[in-house]
N, CA, C and O of each residue as an XYZ file, in Angstrom:
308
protein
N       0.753     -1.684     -8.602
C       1.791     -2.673     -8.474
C       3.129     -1.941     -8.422
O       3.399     -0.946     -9.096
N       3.819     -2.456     -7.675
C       4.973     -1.646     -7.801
C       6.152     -2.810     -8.066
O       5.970     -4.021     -7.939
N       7.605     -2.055     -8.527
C       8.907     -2.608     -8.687
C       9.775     -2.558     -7.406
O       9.812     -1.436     -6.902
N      10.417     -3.430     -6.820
C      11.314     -3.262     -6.048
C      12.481     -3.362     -6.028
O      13.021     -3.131     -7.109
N      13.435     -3.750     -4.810
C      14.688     -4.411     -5.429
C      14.810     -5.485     -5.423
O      15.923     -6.007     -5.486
N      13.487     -6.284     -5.329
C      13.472     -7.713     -6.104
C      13.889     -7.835     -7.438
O      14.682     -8.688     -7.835
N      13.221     -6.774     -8.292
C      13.466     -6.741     -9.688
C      12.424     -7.220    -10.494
O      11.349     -7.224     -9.894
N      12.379     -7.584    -11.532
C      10.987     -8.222    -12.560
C      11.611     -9.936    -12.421
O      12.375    -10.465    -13.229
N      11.020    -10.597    -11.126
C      11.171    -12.072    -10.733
C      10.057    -12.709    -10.990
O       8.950    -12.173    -11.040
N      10.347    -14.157    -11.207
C       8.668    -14.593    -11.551
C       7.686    -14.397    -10.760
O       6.590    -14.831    -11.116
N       7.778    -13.845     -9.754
C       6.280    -13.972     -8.905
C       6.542    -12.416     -9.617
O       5.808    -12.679    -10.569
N       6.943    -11.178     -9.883
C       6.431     -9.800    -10.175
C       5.631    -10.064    -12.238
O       4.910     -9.256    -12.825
N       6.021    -11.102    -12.651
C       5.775    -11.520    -13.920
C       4.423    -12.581    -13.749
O       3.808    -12.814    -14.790
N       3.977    -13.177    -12.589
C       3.139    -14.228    -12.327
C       1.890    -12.884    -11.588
O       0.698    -12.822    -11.891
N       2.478    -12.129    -10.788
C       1.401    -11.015    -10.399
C       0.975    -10.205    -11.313
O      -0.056     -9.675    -10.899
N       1.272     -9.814    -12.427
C       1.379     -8.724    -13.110
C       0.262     -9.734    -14.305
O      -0.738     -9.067    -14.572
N       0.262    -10.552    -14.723
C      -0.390    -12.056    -15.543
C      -1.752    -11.908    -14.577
O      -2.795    -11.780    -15.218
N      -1.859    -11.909    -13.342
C      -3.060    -11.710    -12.795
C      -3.809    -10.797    -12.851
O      -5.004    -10.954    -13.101
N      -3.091     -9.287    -12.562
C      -3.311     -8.209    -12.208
C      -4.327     -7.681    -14.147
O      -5.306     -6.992    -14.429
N      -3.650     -8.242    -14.686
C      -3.917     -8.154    -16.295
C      -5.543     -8.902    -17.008
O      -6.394     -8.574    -17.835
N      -5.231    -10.215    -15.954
C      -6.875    -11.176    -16.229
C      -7.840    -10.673    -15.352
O      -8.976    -11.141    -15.286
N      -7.327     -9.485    -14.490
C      -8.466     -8.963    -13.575
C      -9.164     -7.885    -14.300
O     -10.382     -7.733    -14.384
N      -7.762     -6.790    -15.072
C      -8.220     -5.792    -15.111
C      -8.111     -4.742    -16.217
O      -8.446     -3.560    -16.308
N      -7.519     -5.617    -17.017
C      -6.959     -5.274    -18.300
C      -5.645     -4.114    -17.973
O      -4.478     -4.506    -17.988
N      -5.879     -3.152    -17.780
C      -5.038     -2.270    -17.719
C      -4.443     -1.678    -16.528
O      -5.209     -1.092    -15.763
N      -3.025     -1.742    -16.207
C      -2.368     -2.056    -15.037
C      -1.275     -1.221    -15.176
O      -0.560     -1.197    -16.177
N      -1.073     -0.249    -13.780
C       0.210      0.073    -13.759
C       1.141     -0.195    -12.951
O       0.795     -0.992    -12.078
N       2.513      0.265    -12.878
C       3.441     -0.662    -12.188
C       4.781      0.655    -12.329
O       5.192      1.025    -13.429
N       5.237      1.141    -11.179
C       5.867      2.199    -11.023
C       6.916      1.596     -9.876
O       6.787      0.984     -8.816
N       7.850      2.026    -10.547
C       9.256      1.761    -10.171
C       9.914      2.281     -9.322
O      10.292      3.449     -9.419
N      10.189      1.498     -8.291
C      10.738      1.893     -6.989
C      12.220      1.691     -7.219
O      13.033      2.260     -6.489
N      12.516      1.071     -7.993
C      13.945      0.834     -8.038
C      14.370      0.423     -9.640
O      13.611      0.612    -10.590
N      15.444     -0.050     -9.731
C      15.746      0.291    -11.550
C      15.176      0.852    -12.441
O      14.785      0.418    -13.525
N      15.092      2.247    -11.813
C      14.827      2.991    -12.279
C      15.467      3.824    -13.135
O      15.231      5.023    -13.280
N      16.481      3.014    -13.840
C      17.817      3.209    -14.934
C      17.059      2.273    -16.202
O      16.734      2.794    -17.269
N      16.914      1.311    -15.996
C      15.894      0.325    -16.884
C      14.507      0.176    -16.953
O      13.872     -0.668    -17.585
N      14.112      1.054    -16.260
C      13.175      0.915    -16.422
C      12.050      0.353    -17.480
O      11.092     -0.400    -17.309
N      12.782      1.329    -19.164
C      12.142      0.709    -20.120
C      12.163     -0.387    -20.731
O      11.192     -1.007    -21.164
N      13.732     -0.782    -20.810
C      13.830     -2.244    -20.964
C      12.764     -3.470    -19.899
O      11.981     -4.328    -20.306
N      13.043     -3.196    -18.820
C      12.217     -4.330    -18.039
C      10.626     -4.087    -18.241
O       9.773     -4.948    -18.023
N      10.405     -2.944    -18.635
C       8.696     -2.902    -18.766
C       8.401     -3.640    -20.291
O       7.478     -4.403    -20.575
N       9.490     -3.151    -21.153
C       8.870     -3.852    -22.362
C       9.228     -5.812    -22.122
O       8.510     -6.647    -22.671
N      10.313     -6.163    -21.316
C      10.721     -7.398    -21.157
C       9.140     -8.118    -20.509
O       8.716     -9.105    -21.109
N       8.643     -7.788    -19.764
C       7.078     -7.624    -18.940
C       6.216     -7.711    -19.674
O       5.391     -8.584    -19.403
N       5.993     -6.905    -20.887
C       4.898     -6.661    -21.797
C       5.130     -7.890    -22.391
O       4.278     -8.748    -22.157
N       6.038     -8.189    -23.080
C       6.354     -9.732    -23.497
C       6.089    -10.834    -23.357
O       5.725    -11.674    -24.179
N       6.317    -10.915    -21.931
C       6.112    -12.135    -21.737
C       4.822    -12.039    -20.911
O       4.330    -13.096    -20.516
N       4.504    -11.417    -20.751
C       3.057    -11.798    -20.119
C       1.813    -11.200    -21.216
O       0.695    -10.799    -20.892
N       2.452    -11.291    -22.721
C       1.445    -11.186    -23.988
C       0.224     -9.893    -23.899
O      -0.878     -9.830    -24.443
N       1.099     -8.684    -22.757
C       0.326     -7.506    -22.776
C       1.085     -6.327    -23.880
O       2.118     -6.565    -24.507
N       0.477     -5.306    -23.928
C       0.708     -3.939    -24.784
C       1.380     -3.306    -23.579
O       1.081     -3.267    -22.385
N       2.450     -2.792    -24.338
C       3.195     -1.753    -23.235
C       2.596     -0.171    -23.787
O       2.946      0.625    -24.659
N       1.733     -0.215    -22.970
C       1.024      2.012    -23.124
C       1.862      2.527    -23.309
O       2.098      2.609    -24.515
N       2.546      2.989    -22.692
C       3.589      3.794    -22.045
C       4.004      3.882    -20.783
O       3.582      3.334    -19.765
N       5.226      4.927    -21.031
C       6.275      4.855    -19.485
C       6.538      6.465    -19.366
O       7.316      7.259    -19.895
N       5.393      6.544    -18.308
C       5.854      7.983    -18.030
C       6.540      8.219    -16.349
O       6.282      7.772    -15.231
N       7.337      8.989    -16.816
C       8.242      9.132    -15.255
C       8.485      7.649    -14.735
O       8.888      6.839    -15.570
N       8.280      7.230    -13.452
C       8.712      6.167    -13.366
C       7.658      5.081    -12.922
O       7.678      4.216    -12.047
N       6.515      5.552    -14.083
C       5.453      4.378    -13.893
C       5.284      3.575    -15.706
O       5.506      4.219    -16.732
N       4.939      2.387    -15.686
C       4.751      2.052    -16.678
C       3.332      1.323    -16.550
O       2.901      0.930    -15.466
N       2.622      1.175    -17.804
C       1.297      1.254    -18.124
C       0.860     -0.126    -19.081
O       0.654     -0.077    -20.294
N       0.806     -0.906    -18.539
C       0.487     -2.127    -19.824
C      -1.402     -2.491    -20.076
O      -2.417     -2.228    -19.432
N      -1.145     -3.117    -21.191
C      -3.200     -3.142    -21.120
C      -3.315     -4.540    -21.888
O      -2.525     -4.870    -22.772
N      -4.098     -5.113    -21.572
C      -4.585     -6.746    -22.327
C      -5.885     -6.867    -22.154
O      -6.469     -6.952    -21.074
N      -6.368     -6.875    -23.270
C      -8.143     -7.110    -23.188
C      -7.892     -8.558    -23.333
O      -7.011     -9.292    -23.782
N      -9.513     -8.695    -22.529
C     -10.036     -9.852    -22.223
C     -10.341    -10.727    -23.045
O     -11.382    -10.462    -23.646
N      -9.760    -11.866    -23.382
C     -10.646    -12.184    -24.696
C     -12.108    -12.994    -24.329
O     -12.410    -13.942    -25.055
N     -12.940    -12.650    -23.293
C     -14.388    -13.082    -22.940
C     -14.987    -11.672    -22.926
O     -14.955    -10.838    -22.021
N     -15.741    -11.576    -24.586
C     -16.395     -9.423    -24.511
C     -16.580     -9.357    -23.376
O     -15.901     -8.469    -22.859
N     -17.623    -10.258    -22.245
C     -18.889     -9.713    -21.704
C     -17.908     -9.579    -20.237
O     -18.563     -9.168    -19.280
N     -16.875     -9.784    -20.032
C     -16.014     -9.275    -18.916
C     -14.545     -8.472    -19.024
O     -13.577     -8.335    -18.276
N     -14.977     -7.938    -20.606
C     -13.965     -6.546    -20.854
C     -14.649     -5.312    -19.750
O     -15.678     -5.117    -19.104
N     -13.788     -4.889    -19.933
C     -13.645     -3.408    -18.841
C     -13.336     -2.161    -19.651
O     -13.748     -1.004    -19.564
N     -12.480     -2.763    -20.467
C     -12.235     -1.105    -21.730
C     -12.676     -1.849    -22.692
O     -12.473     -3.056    -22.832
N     -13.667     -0.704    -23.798
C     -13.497     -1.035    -24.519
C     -12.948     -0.376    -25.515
O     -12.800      0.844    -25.450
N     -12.500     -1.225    -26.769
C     -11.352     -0.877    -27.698
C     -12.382     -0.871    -29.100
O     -13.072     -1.747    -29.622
N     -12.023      1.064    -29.536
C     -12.809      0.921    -31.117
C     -11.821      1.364    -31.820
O     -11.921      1.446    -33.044
């Protein structure tokens, strides 16, 4: 997934909510505000009730397990 100079708009907050019920763990690298980056990734993690991994260089990393076990993808011990 990437950032543009759209910015974090509801459809990049409504894709990213999908991208998350597909696959738990999702990254999303920044094509642009790339000054804020960390602010808008944790603003992201927020509201779409994921874990912000980390932000390395100019990708950021969020993860949300599934809450149905038998269609988790990672699992978490």
């Amino acid at each position: 997934m990437h950032l543009g100079k759209g910015g974090a708009s509801e459809a990049v907050t409504a894709q990213l909510e999908t991208l998350l019920a597909h696959h738990e763990l999702v990254k999303l690298k920044f094509i642009d505000f790339k000054g804020e980056k960390k602010e808008i990734a944790e603003s992201l993690a927020s509201s779409t009730h994921a874990e912000l991994v980390r932000v390395i260089g100019n990708t950021a990393v969020f993860f949300r397990q599934n809450p149905d076990p038998y269609k988790r993808k990672v699992i978490v011990t």
